[in-house]
C-alpha positions, 0 to 999 in steps of 0.5 A, spaced: 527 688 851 525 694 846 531 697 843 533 704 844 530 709 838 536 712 837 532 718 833 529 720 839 534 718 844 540 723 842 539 730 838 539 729 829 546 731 828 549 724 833 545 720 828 552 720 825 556 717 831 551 713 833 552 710 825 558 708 826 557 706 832 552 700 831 555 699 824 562 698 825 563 697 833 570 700 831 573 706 836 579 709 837 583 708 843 582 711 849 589 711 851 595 714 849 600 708 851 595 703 846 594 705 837 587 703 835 590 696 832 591 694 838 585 695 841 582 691 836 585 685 837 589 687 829 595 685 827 601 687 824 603 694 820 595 695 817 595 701 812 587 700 810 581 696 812 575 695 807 568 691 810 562 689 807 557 689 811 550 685 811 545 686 815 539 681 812 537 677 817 537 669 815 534 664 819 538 658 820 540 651 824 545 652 828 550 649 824 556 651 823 557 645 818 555 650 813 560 653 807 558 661 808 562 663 801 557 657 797 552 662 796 552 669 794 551 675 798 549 681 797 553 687 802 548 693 803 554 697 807 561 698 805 565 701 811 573 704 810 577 705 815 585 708 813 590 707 819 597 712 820 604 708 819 603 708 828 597 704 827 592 710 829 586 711 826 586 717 820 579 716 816 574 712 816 569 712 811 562 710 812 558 708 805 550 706 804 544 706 799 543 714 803 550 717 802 557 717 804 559 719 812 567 720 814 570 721 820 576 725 820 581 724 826 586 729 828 592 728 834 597 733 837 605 732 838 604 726 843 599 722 838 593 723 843 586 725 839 585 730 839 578 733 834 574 728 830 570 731 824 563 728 821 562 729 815 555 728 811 555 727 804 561 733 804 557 737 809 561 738 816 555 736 821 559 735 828 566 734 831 569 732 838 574 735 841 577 730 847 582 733 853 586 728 857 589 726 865 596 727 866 597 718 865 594 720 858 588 717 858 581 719 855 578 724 860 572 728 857 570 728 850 565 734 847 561 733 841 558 740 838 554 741 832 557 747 827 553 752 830 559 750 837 553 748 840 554 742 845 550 736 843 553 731 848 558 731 854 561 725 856 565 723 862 570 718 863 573 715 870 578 708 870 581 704 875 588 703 879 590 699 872 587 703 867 581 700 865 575 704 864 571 703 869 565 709 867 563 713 862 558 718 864 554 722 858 549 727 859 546 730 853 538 734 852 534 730 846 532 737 844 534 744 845 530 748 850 528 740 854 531 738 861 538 735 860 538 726 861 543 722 862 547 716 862 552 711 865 555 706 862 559 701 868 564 696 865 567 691 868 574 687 867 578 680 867 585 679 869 587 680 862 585 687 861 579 684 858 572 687 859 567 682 860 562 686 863 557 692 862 550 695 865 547 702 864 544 707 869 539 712 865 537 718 869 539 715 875 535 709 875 538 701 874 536 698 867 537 692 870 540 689 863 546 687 864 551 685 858 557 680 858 562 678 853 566 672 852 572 672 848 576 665 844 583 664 845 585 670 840 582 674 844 577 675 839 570 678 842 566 671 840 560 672 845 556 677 848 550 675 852 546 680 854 541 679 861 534 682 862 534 682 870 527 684 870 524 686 877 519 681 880 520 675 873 525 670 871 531 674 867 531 674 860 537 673 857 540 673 850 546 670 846 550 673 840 555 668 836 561 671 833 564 665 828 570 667 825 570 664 818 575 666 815 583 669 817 589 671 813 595 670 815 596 674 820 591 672 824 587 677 822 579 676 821 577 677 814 570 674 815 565 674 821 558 672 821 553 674 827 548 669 830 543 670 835 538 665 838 532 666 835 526 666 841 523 659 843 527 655 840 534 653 843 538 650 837 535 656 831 539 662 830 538 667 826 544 670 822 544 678 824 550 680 820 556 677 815 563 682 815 567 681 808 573 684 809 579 686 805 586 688 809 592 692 805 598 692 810 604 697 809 610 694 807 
């Protein structure tokens, strides 16, 4: 399986979104009856996050014996993220050897997002501007560069529950081109939980499924993703999330990824290790 090109997959300006989607696997929520807390599993009254994030790939046995805080780590990401007293997201800061990106939210009386501001460096490069359904949720969101021009279209559709169920985007790679599209499909457990996700490009299946188990505090601890190849044997994956360390309230402070190392059933490679810090409102 090749990983996306994300520099050729969607135009320069959403190189910033996609950072923070591939960094921090944090978003806002899609739903005006849940805060953004809630949809990330965190408890209590959270006023601001601070994560370290390494990306340096170790290579290890497995094992789960072993004292990740033993050895020092050097953090090569450092991610902020500043919540309102209601529990929705206000910035969030993104800190790297290449410069600083942040992502101002903005919401309307009803608490319902409303703008998202990218910056660079200071430098205003992209905004969303999302609309909603009657019950609230999500139903389009619009990213434009400065010049007004949309850069991406994204369509959301849900089910009787309200899960999300399709995320349908279309976008061109360069201006002038013939416009693409993608859609993600996901499926979900009795719990509300998503445990599954497929993607369609240009209207053909990519035959690659993902599918995501969680531990008993609805923590995301799996995500398995399968390569149902045409005509061979699927191909499948396994990334860990080990939960090393909580506060006390349960929240994660630090978390490493794991994933199988190819050919070798017991090796793992370590692909990520998250140091947080959490100040909480009084």
């Amino acid at each position: 399986m090749k990983p996306i090109d994300m520099k050729h997959a969607f135009p320069t300006p959403l190189l910033w979104a996609a950072v923070f989607a591939l960094v921090a696997g944090f978003s806002s929520c899609s739903s005006g009856e849940k805060n953004d807390l809630t949809e990330s599993n965190l408890k209590g009254r959270v006023k601001q996050i601070t994560e370290l994030v390494n990306n340096q790939v170790k290579d290890s046995l497995a094992s789960d014996e072993t004292d990740p805080t033993e050895e020092k780590t050097e953090y090569d990401v450092m991610r902020v993220l500043d919540f309102y007293p209601n529990g929705l997201l206000k910035n969030l800061r993104l800190i790297t050897e290449d410069g600083t990106t942040i992502q101002k939210y903005e919401y309307n009386k009803d608490s319902l997002l409303t703008q998202v501001l990218q910056f660079a460096d200071g430098r205003l490069v992209a905004y969303d501007l999302y609309t909603y359904d009657d019950h609230r949720r999500k139903q389009t969101r619009v990213i434009k560069d400065t010049a007004d021009r949309t850069l991406v279209s994204i369509n959301y559709t849900y089910d009787r529950k309200g899960n999300l169920i399709e995320e349908r985007t279309d976008y061109t790679v360069e201006e002038g081109q013939e416009k693409m599209f993608s859609v993600l499909k996901y499926t979900y457990d009795r719990k509300g939980r998503r445990i599954e996700k497929e993607e369609i490009r240009n209207g053909v299946n990519s035959n690659i499924l993902e599918k995501y188990e969680y531990n008993a505090q609805n923590d995301l601890e799996k995500i398995i993703t399968v390569d149902q190849m045409e005509g061979q044997e699927p191909f499948s994956l396994t990334q860990r999330y080990l939960y090393l360390q909580t506060d006390s309230l349960g929240n994660w402070t630090l978390r490493e990824t794991r994933s199988q190392i190819p050919g070798f059933e017991s090796a793992e490679m370590i692909l990520q290790r998250w140091e947080r810090t959490i100040e909480y409102y009084p």
